[in-house]
C-alpha positions in Angstrom: 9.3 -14.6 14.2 9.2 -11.0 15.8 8.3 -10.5 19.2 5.4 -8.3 19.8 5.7 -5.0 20.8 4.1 -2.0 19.1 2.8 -1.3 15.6 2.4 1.8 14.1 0.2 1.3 10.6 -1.1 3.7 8.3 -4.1 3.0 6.5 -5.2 0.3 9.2 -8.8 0.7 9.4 -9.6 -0.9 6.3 -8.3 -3.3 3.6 -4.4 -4.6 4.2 -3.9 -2.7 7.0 -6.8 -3.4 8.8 -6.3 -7.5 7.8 -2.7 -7.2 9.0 -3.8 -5.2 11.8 -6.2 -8.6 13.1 -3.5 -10.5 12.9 -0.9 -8.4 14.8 -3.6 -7.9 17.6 -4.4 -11.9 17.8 -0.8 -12.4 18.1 -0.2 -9.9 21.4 0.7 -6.5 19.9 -0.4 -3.1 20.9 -1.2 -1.1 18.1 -2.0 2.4 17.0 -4.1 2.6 13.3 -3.6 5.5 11.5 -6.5 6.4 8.9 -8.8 9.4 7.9 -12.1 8.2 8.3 -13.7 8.7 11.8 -16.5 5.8 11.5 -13.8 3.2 9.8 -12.2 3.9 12.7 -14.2 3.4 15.2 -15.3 0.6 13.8 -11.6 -0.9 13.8 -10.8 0.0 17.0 -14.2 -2.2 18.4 -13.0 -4.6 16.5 -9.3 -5.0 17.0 -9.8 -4.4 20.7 -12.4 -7.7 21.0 -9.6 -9.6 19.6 -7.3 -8.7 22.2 -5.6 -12.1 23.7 -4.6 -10.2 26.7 -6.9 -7.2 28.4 -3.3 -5.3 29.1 -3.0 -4.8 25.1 -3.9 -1.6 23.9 -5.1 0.0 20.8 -4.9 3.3 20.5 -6.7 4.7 16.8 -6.3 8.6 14.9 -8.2 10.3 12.6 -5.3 11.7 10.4 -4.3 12.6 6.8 -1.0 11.1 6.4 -0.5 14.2 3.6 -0.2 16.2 6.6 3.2 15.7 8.5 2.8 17.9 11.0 -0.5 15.8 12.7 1.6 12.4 11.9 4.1 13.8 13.6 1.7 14.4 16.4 0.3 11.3 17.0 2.8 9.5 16.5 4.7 11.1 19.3 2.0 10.8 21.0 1.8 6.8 20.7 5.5 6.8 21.4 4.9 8.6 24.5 2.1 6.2 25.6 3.0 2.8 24.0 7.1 3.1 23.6 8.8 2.9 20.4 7.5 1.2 17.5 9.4 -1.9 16.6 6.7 -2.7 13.3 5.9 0.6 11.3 3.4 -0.2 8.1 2.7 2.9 5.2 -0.1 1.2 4.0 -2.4 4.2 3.5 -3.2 4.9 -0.2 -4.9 6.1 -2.6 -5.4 5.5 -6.5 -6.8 8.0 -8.7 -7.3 6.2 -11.7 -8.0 7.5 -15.4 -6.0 8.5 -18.9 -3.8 11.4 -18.3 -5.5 14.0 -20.7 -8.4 12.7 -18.3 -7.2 13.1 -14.9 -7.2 16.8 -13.6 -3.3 18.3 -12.2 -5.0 17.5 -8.2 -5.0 14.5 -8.8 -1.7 14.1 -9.8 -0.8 16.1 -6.6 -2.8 14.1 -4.5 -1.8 10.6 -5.4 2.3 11.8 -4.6 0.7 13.8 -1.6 -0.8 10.8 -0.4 1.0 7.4 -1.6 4.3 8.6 -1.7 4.5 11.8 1.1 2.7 9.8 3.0 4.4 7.1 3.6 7.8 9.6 4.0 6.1 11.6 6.8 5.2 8.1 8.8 8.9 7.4 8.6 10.1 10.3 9.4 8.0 10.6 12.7 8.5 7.2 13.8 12.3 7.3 13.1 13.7 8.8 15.7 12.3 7.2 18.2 13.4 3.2 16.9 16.9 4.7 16.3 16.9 5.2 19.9 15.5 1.4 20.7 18.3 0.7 18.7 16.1 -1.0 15.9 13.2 -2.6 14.7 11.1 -3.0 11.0 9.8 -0.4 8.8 7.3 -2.0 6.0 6.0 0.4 2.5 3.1 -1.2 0.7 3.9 -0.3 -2.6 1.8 -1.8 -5.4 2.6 -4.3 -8.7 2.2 -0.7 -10.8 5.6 0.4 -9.2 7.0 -2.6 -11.3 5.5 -1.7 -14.4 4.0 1.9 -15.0 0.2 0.9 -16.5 -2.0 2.4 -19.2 -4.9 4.9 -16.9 -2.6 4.8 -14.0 -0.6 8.1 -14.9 -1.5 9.7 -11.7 -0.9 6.2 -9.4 2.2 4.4 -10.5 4.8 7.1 -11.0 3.6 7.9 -6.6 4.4 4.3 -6.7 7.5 4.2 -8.5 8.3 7.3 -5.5 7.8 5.1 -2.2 10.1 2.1 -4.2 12.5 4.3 -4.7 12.4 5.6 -1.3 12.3 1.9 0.1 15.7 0.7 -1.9 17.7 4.3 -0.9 16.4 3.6 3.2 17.5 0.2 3.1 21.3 0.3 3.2 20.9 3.9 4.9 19.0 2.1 8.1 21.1 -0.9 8.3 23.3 0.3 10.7 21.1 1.2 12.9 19.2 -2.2 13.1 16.3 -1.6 10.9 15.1 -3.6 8.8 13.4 -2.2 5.7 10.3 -3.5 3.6 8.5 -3.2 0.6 5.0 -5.3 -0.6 4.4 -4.9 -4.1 0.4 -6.0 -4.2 -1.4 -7.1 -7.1 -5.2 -5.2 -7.3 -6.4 -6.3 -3.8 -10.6 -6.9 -3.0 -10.8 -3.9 -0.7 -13.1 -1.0 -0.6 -10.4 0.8 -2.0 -10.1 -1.4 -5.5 -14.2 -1.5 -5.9 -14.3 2.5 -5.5 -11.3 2.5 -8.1 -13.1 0.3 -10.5 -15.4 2.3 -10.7 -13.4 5.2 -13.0 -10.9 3.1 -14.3 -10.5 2.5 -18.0 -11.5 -0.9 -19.6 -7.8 -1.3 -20.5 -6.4 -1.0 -17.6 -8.8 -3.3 -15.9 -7.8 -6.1 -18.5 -4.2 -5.1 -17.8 -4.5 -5.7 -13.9 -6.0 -8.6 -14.7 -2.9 -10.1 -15.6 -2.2 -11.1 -11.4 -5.0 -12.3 -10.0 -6.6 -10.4 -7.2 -5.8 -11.3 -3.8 -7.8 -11.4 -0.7 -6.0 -8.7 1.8 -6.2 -11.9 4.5 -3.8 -13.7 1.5 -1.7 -10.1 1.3 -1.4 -9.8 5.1 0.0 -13.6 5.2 2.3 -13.1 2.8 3.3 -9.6 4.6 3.7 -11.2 7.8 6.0 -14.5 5.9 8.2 -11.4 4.7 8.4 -9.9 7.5 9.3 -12.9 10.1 12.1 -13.7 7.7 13.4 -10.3 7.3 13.0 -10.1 3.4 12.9 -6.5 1.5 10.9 -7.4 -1.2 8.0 -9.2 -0.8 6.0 -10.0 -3.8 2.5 -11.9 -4.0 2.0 -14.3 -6.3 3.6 -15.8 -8.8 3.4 -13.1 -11.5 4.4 -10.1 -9.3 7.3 -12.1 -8.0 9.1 -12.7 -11.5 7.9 -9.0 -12.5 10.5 -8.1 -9.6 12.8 -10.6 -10.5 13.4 -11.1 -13.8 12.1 -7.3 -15.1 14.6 -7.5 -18.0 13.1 -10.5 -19.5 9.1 -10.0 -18.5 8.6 -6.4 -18.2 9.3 -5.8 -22.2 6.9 -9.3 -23.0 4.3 -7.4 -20.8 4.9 -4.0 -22.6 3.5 -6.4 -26.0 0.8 -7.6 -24.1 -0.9 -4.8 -23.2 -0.1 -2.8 -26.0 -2.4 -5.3 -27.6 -5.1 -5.5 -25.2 -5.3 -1.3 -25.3 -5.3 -2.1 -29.5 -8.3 -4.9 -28.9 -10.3 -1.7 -26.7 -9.5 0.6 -29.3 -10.8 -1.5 -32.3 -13.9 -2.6 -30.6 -14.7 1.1 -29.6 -14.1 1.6 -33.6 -16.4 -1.0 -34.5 -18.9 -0.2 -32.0 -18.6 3.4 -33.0 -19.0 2.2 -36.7 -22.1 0.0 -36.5 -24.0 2.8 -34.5 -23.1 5.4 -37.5 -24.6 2.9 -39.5 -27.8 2.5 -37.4 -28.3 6.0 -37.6 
């Protein structure tokens, strides 16, 4: 079990971050939230501060795009000056653009690496020096199930994902000798704000393709975060089907490949058919 000291997480005013973010505060941690949204925010920070075991914890929150390194440098020099240096650091900002990829226009493309993937670098990158010079501590990249398996209408989303997994295997041996630990979660679709807004533009095949995990709560993520964490594992992977898609990738990733090769062929030929009988009304 860690001790707590300070978190630094990105993306913490909403959604996993903000249900890890409970628990970290309930538990005695000082934390500084990270997000882009003024109101969510503010609204975190009331919250997160009436948890607060302990009137000495702090919670310091900043309105920032984590796209832009130079203000995550910023504040997160900033928290370092006022809080010390982080010994938790969670990437959990995100964002999924979702759509075929004749559909999707080249920004988006742009934005999801800007976001998911540059994102999560420039936290690490800010926040690095300074554990280096604690002499450790954990860094933790929320990653998704699609950076296990690159899915139909998520052109734009998993290859950003694919990115920060990449990133997470080449920092691991790199930051073991200097005591930190490195982490990535590899989340099935999630009930946050973040999956209804996405479900709102995403194609009917990939929606039966997601289906395939269930959806977690982010409470159930943030548990299974924290279990990761405390026991210093790099991958940790909710659920049942996410955890053999990591572990056994030569055997289930092809089957899967079938599986929704099909379910995109069931969309197509009831679009036909649909298609069809209206021709006929007509």
């Amino acid at each position: 079990m860690m001790e707590p000291g300070h978190a630094v997480i990105s993306g913490g005013s909403s959604g996993i971050g903000l249900a890890l973010a409970r628990r970290l505060v309930e538990a005695g941690w000082d934390l500084t939230i990270l997000a882009r949204d003024p109101a969510r925010l503010s609204a975190a920070e009331a919250e997160l501060s009436a948890l607060r075991g302990n009137p000495r914890q702090r919670v310091r929150c900043d309105a920032v795009d984590v796209a832009d390194n130079d203000a995550v440098v910023r504040v997160v020099a900033a928290a370092v000056a006022t809080f010390g240096s982080p010994s938790l650091v969670v990437a959990s900002a995100g964002m999924v653009p979702p759509g075929k990829f004749d559909d999707l226009p080249l920004a988006a493309f742009r934005a999801a690496i800007e976001v998911n993937y540059f994102g999560t670098l420039h936290l690490v990158r800010a926040a690095l020096p300074a554990m280096r010079q604690a002499g450790g501590g954990r860094i933790v990249m929320i990653a998704s199930g699609a950076a296990l398996l690159g899915l139909y209408g998520f052109t734009a989303y998993a290859p950003s994902k694919f990115a920060v997994r990449g990133l997470a295997e080449a920092l691991r041996g790199e930051l073991a000798p200097d005591r930190i630990v490195v982490s990535i979660v590899y989340p099935p679709d999630t009930d946050t704000p973040q999956l209804e807004e996405e479900n709102k533009t995403k194609p009917e095949e990939t929606k039966l393709m997601t289906a395939i995990a269930k959806t977690w709560t982010a409470d159930a993520v943030a548990d299974c975060m924290l279990r990761g964490i405390n026991r210093g594992a790099f991958a940790i992977t909710p659920g049942a089907t996410i955890t053999m898609m990591h572990r056994m990738p030569g055997l289930l990733v092809p089957l899967l490949h079938r599986y929704c090769d099909r379910l995109a062929d069931g969309v197509r030929r009831k679009r036909a058919a649909a298609a069809g009988a209206l021709r006929q009304g007509a």
